[in-house]
C-alpha positions as CSV (number, residue, x, y, z in Angstrom):
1,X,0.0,0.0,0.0
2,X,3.2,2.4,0.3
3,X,2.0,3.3,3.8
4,X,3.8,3.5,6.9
5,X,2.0,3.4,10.6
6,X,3.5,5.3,13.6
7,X,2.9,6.8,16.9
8,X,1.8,10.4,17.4
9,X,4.2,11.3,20.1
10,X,3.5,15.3,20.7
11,X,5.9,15.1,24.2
12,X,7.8,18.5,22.7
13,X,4.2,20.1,24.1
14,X,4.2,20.7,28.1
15,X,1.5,18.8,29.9
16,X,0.0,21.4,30.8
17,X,-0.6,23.6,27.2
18,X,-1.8,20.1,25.6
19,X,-5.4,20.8,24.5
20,X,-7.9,18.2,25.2
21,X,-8.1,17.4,21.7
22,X,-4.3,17.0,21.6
23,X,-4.0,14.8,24.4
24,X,-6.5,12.4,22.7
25,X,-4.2,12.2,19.9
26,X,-1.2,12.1,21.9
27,X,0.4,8.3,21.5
28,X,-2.3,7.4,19.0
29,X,-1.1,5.0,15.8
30,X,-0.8,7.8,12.4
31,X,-0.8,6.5,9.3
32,X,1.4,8.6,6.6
33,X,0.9,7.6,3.1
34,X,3.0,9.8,0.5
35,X,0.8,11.2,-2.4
36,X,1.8,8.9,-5.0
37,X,0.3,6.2,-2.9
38,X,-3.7,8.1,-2.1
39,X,-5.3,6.1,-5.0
40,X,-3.9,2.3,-3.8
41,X,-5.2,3.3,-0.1
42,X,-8.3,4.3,-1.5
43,X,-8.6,0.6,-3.5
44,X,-7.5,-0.9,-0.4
45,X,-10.6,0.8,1.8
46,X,-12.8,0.0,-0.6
47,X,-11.9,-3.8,-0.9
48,X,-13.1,-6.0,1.1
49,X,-13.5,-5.7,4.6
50,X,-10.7,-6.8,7.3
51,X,-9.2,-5.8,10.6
52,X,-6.1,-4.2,9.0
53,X,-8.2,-2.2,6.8
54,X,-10.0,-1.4,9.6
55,X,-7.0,-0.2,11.5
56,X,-5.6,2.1,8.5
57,X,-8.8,3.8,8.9
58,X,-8.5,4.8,11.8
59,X,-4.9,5.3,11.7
60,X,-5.8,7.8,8.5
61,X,-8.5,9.3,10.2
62,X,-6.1,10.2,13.3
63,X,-3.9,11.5,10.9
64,X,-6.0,14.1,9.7
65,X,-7.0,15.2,12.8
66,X,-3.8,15.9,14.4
67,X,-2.7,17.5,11.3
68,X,-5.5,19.9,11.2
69,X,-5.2,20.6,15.5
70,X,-1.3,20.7,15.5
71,X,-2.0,23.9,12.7
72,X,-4.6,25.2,15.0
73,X,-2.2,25.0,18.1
74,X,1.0,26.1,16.3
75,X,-0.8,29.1,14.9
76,X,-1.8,30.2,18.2
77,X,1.2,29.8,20.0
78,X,2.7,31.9,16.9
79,X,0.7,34.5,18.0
80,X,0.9,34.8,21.3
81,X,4.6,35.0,20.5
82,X,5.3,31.6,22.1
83,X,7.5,30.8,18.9
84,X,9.8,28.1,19.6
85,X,6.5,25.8,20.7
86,X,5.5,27.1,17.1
87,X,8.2,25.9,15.5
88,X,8.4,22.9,17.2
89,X,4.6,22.1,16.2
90,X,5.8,23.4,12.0
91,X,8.2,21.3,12.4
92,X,6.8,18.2,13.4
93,X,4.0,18.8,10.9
94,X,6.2,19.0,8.0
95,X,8.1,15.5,9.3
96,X,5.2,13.9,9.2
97,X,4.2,14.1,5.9
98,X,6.7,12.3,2.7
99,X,8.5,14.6,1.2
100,X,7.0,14.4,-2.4
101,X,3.3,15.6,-0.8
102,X,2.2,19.0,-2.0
103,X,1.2,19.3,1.8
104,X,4.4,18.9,3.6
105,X,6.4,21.0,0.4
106,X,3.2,23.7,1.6
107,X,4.3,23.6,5.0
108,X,7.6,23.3,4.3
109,X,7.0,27.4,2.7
110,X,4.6,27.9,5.9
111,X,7.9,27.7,8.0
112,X,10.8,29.1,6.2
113,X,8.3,32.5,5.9
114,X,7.6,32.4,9.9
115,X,10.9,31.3,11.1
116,X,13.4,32.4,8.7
């Protein structure tokens, strides 16, 4: 499937500025699939029904949400001048996606224009 699972590990945020929403993702299996790869996931979900399809899901749909909270959260903390957390949180975002996605080449710009 050209996929690769991992664990969300978001220990570079204190305890205590981890959103609830954060914290639920927080050790949670990701899946990161590089773009050349989207259309064999998508004939993989729609194939028959098993417990690792079942798991990629998830594993996508965890995926999504942290990356769409981690922007939330690094933009805030980018403005309210808390800029090393921000970083931290661009940076992380742009390791979890393959190199060859639009995305991660997007927030690859995101960062060199904030941090550089």
């Amino acid at each position: 499937m050209g996929a690769c699972f991992f664990t969300a590990d978001l220990s570079f945020i204190p305890e205590e500025m981890l959103t609830k929403e954060l914290r639920f993702l927080h050790h949670k299996e990701i899946l990161i699939i590089g773009q050349q790869n989207r259309r064999a996931f998508a004939d993989f979900l729609l194939s028959k029904e098993t417990d690792e399809q079942h798991r990629a899901q998830k594993a996508d749909k965890y995926f999504c949400e942290l990356d769409y909270i981690l922007r939330d959260f690094a933009l805030d903390q980018y403005q309210e001048q808390n800029h090393k957390l921000a970083e931290k949180c661009y940076l992380y975002l742009i390791g979890i996606y393959p190199d060859e996605t639009d995305e991660g080449k997007f927030l690859f710009r995101i960062y060199n224009s904030l941090f550089s």
